[in-house]
KEKE-482002 format. One record per residue (C-alpha): residue in one letter; x, y, z; residue number from 1. Coordinates in nm, 4 decimals. Layout:
// KEKE-482002
+------+----------+----------+----------+-----+
: code :       xx :       yy :       zz : pos :
+------+----------+----------+----------+-----+
:    A :        X :        Y :        Z : NUM :
...
+------+----------+----------+----------+-----+
***
This chain:
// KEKE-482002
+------+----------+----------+----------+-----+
: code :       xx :       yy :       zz : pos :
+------+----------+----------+----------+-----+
:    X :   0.9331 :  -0.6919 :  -2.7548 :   1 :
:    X :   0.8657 :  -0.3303 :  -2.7012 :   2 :
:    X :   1.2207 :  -0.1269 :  -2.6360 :   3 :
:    X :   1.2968 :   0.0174 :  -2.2790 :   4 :
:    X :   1.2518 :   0.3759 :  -2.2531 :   5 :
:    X :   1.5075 :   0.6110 :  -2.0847 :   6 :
:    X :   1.4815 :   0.9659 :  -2.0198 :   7 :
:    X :   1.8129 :   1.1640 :  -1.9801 :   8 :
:    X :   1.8247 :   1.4729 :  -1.8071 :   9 :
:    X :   2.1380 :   1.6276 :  -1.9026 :  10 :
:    X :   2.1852 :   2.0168 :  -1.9560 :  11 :
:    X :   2.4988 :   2.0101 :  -2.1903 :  12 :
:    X :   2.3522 :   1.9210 :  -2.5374 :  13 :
:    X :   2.7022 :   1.7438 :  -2.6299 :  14 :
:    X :   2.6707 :   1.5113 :  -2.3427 :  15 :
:    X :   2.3182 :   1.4500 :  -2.3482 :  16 :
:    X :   2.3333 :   1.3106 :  -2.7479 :  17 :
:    X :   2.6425 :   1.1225 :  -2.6731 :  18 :
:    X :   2.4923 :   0.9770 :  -2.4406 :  19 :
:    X :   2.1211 :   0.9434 :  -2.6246 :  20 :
:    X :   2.3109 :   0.8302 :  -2.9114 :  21 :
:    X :   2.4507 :   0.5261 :  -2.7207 :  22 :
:    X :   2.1369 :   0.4107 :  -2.5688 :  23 :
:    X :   1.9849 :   0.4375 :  -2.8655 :  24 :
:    X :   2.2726 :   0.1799 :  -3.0608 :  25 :
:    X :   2.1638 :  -0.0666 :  -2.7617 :  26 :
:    X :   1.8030 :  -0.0629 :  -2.9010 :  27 :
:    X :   1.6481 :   0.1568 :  -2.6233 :  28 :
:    X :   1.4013 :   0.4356 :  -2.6878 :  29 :
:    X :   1.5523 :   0.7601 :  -2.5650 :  30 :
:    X :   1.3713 :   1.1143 :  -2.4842 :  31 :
:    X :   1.5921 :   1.4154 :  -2.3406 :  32 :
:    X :   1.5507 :   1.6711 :  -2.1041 :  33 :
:    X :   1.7761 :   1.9693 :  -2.0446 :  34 :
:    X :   1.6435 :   2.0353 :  -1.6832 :  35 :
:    X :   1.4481 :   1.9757 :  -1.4192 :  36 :
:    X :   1.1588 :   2.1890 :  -1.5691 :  37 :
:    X :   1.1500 :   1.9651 :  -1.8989 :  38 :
:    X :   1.2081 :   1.6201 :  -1.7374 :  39 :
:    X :   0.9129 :   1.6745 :  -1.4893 :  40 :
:    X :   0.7056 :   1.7525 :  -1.7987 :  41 :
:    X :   0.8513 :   1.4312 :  -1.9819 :  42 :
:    X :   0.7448 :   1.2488 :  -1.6511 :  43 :
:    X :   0.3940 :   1.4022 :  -1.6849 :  44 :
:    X :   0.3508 :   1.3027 :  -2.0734 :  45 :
:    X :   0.4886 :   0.9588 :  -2.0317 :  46 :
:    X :   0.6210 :   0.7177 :  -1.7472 :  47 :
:    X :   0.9978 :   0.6047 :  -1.8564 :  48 :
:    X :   1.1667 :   0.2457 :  -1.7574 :  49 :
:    X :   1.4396 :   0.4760 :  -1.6075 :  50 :
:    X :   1.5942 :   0.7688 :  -1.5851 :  51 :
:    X :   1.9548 :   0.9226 :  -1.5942 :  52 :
:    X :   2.0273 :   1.2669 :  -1.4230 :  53 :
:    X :   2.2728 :   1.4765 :  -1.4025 :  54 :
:    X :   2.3684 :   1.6127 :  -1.0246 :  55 :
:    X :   2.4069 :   1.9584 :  -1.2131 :  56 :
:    X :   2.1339 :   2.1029 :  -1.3650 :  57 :
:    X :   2.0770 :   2.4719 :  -1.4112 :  58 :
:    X :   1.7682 :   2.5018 :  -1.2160 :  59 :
:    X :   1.7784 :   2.2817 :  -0.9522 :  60 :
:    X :   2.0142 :   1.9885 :  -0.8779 :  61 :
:    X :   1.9865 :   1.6390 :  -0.9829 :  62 :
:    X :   1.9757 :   1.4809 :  -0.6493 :  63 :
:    X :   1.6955 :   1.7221 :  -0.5547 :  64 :
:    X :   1.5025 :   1.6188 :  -0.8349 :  65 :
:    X :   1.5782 :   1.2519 :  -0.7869 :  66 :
:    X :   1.4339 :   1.2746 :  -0.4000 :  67 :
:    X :   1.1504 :   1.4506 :  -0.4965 :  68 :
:    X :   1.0255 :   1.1453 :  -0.7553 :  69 :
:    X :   1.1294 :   0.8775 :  -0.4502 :  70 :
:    X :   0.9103 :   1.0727 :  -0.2025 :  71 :
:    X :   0.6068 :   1.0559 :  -0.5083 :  72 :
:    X :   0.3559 :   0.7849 :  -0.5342 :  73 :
:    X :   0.3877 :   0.7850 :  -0.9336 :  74 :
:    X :   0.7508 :   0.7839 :  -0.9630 :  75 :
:    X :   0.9011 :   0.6316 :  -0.6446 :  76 :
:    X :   0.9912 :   0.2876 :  -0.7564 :  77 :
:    X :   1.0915 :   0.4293 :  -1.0786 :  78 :
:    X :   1.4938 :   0.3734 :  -1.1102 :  79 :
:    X :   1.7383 :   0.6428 :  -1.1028 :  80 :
:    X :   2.0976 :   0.6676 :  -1.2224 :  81 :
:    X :   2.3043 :   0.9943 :  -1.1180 :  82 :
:    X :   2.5557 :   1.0911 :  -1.3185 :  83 :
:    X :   2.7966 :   1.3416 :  -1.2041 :  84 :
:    X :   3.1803 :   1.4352 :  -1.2140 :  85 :
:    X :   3.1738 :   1.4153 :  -0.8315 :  86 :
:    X :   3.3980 :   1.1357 :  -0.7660 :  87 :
:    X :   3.3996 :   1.1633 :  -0.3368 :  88 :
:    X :   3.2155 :   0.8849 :  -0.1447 :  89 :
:    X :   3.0647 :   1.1272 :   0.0494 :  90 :
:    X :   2.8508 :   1.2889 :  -0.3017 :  91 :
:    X :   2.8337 :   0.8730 :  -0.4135 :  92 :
:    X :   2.6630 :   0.8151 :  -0.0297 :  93 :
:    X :   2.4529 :   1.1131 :  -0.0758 :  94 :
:    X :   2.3658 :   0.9737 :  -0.3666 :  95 :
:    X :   2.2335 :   0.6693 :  -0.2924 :  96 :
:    X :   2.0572 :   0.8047 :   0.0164 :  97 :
:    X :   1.8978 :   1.0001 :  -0.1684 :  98 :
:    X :   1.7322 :   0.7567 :  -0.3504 :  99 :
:    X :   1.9317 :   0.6834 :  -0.6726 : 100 :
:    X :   1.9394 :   0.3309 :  -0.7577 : 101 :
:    X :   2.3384 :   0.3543 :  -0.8979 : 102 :
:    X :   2.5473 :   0.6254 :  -0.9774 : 103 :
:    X :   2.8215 :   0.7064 :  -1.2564 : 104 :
:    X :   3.0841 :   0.9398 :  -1.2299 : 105 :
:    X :   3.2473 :   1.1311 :  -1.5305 : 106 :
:    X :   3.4346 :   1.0408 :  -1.7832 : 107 :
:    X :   3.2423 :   0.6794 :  -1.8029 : 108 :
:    X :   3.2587 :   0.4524 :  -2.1067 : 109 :
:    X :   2.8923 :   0.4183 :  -2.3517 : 110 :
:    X :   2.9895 :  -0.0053 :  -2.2437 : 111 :
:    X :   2.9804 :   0.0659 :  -1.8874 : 112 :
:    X :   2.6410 :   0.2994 :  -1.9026 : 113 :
:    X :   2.4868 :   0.0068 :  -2.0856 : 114 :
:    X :   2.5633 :  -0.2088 :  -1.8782 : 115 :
:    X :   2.4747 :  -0.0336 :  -1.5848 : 116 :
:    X :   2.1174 :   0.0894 :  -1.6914 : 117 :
:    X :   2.0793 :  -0.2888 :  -1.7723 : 118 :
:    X :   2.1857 :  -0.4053 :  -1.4347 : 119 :
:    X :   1.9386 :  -0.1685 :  -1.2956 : 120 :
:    X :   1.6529 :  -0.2436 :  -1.4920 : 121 :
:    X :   1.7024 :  -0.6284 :  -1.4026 : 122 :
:    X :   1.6465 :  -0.5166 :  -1.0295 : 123 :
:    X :   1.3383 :  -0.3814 :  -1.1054 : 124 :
:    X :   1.2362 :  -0.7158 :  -1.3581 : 125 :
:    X :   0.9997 :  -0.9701 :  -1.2978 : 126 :
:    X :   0.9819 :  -1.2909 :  -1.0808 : 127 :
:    X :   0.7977 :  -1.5358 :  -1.0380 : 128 :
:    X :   0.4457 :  -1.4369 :  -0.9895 : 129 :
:    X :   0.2419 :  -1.7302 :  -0.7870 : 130 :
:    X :   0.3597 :  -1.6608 :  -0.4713 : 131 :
:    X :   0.3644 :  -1.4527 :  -0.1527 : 132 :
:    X :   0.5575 :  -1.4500 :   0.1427 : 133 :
:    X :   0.4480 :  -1.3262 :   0.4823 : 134 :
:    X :   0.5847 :  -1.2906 :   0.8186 : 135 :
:    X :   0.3438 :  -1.1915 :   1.0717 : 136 :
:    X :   0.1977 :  -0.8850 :   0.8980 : 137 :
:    X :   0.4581 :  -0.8250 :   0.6616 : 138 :
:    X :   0.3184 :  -0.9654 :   0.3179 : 139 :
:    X :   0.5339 :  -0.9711 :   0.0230 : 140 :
:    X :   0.3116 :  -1.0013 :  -0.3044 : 141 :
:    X :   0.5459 :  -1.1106 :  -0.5887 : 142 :
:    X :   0.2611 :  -1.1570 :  -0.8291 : 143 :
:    X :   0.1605 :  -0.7456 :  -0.7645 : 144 :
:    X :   0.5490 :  -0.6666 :  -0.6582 : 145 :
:    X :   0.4209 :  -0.4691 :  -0.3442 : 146 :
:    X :   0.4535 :  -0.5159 :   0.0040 : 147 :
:    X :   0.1848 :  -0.4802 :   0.3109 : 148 :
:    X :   0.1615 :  -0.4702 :   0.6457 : 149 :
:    X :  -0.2302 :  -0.5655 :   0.7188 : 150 :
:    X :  -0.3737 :  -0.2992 :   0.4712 : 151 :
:    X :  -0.1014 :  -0.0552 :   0.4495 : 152 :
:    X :   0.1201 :  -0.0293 :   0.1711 : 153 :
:    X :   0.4920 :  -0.0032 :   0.2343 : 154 :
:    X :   0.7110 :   0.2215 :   0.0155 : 155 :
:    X :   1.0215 :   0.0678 :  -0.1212 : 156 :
:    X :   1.2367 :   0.1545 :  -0.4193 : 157 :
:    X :   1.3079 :  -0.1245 :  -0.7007 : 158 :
:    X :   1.6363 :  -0.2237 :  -0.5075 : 159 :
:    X :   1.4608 :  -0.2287 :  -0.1544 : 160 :
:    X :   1.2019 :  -0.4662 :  -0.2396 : 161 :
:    X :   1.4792 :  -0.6658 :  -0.4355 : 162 :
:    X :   1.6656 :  -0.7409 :  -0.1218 : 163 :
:    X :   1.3475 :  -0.7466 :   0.1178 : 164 :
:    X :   1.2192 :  -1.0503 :  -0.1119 : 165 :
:    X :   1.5613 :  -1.2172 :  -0.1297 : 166 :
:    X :   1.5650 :  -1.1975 :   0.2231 : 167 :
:    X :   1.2194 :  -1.3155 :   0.3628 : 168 :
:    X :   1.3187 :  -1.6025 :   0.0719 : 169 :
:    X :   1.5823 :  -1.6832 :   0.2931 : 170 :
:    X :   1.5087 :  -1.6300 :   0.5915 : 171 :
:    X :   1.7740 :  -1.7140 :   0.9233 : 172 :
:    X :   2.0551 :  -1.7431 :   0.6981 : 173 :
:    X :   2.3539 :  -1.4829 :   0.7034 : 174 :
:    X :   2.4598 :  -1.3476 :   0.3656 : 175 :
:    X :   2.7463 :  -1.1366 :   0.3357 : 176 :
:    X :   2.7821 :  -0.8642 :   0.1245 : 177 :
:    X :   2.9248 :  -1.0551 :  -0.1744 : 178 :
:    X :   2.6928 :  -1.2838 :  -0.1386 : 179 :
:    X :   2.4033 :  -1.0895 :  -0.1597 : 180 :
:    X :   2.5611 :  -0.8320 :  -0.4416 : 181 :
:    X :   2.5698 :  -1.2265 :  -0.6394 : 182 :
:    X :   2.2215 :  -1.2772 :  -0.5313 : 183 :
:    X :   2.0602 :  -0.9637 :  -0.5406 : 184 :
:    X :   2.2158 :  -0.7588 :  -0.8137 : 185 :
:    X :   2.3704 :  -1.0438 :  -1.0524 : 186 :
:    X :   2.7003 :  -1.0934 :  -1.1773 : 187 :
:    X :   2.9161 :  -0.8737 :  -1.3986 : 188 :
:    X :   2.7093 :  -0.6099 :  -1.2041 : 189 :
:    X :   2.9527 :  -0.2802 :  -1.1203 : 190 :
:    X :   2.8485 :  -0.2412 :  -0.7905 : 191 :
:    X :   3.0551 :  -0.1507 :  -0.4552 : 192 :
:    X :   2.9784 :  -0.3931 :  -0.1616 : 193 :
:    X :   2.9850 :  -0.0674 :   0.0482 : 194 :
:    X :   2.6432 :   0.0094 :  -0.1768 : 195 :
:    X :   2.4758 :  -0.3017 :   0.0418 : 196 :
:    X :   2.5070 :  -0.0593 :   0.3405 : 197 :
:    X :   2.2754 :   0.2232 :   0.1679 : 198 :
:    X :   2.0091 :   0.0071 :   0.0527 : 199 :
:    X :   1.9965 :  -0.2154 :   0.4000 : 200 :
:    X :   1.9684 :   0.1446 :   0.5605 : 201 :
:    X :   1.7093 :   0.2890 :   0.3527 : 202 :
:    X :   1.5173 :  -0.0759 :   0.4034 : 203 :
:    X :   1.5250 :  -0.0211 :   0.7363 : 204 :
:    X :   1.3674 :   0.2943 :   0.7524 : 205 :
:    X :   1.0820 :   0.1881 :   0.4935 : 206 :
:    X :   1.0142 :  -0.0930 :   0.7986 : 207 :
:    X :   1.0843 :   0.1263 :   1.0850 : 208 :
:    X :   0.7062 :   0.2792 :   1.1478 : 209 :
:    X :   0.5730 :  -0.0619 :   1.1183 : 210 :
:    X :   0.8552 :  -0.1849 :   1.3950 : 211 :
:    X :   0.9750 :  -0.4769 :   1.1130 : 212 :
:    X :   1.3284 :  -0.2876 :   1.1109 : 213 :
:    X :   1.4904 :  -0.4919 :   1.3649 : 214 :
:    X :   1.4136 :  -0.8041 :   1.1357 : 215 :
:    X :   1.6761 :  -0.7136 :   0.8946 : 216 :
:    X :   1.9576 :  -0.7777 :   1.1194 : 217 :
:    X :   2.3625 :  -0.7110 :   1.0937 : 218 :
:    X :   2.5543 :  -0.9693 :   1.2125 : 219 :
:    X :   2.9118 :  -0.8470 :   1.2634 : 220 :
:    X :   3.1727 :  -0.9666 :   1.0709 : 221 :
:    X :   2.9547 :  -1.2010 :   0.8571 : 222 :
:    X :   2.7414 :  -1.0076 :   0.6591 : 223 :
:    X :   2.3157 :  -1.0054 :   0.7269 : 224 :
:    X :   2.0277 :  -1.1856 :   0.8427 : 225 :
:    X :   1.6577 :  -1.1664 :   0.8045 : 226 :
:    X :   1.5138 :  -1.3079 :   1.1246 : 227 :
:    X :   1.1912 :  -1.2108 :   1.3399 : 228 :
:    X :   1.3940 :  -1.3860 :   1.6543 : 229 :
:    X :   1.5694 :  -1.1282 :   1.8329 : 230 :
:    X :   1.9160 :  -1.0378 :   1.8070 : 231 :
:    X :   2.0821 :  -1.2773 :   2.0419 : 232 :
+------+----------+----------+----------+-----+
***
C-alpha cells in the first residue's frame, strides 16, 4: 500500500522536523514547506493526501492560504489541518469557516497529531462505490464522490460531502450532534460537537444557489434532519 503523503507548512525549522519526524515514525511520506511561497510550489509539483499549516507564516497567514486552496478547483476538497497557538473559539471558528477540516492548537502531543490527520483522512476515504442517491436534482455519486444538481457540479469539502451523504442516506430522521460526530467522523475522533455547527453552515451555503439549503434542517433541541418536506 502506497504511504499517505503530508505536506507541512511550518516556518520554524524545529517545529516543522518535530513534527515531520513524527509523521514520518507513523509510516507517512512527509515534504516541508517553510511558507506560503514554498507550499504553493509543493502543491504545483505534487498533489498531497493533506496538509498541515501553520496560522503564522512569514508571508502570508495560514488561514489565508488555506481559503485560497478551498476556493480552487485543484485543491478544494483537499484536507486541511491548522495548527496554531491560538487557543480562542473565536480563531478555532474562524478556522473552520475558513475551510480547515480540524484544527490543533499548541503545545499538542505527536499521538494526538496522528491521530487527528488519521481521523481526517478517513473523512475523505472511500465508500461504497455502486450507488447514487438523488433527491430531485440533487445527485450524490458515491462511485465518482461528487455531487450534481442536473449538470452542475456542487463544491463541497471532504467533510461536507461526508455529512451530505450520511444525510440523504438517512433521510427524515433527526440526528443529534453526537450522533452524527459517531456517524460521520468515527469514534475516538477529537472532535467538538460545536464543530457540527461549522460544517452544517458551510453545507448550507454550498446548497444555497441551488435553493437545496433548506433541506438540511435544524430541529431545536434534537439535533438535524435532512428532509425536502418543509419545516413544519
Amino acid at each position: 500500500m502506497t504511504a499517505k503523503q503530508i505536506l507541512v507548512v511550518e516556518d520554524e525549522r524545529p517545529i516543522r522536523e518535530m513534527i515531520a519526524f513524527g509523521l514520518k515514525r507513523a509510516g507517512f511520506e512527509v515534504r516541508e514547506a517553510g511558507d506560503c511561497r514554498a507550499a504553493r510550489a509543493a502543491l504545483a509539483n505534487q498533489r498531497p493526501d493533506l496538509v498541515l499549516i501553520d496560522w503564522m507564516l512569514p508571508d502570508h497567514s495560514g488561514l489565508e492560504l488555506t481559503r485560497a486552496l478551498k476556493r480552487e478547483r485543484d485543491t478544494r476538497d483537499l484536507p486541511v489541518i491548522i495548527l496554531t497557538a491560538r487557543v480562542e473559539e473565536a480563531d478555532k471558528i474562524a478556522g473552520l469557516d475558513g475551510g480547515a477540516d480540524d484544527y490543533m492548537t499548541k503545545p499538542f502531543s505527536p499521538r494526538e497529531l496522528i491521530a487527528r490527520v488519521n481521523a481526517v483522512l478517513r473523512r475523505g476515504g472511500s465508500v461504497d462505490e455502486t450507488e447514487t442517491v438523488r433527491f430531485e436534482q440533487l445527485l450524490l455519486d458515491r462511485a465518482a464522490h461528487r455531487v450534481l444538481v442536473g449538470e452542475r457540479a456542487v463544491s463541497l469539502g471532504p467533510t461536507e460531502y461526508r455529512l451530505l451523504e450520511f444525510f440523504m442516506m438517512h433521510p427524515e430522521r433527526v440526528y443529534s450532534r453526537e450522533q452524527l460526530l459517531d456517524r460521520v467522523w468515527g469514534g475516538n475522533v477529537y472532535v467538538e460537537e460545536r464543530t457540527i455547527d461549522v460544517h452544517i453552515r458551510r453545507l448550507r451555503r454550498s446548497l444555497e444557489d441551488y435553493g437545496y439549503d433548506r433541506w438540511v434542517q435544524t430541529v431545536r433541541g434534537a439535533g438535524y434532519r435532512f428532509s425536502a418536506r418543509a419545516v413544519s
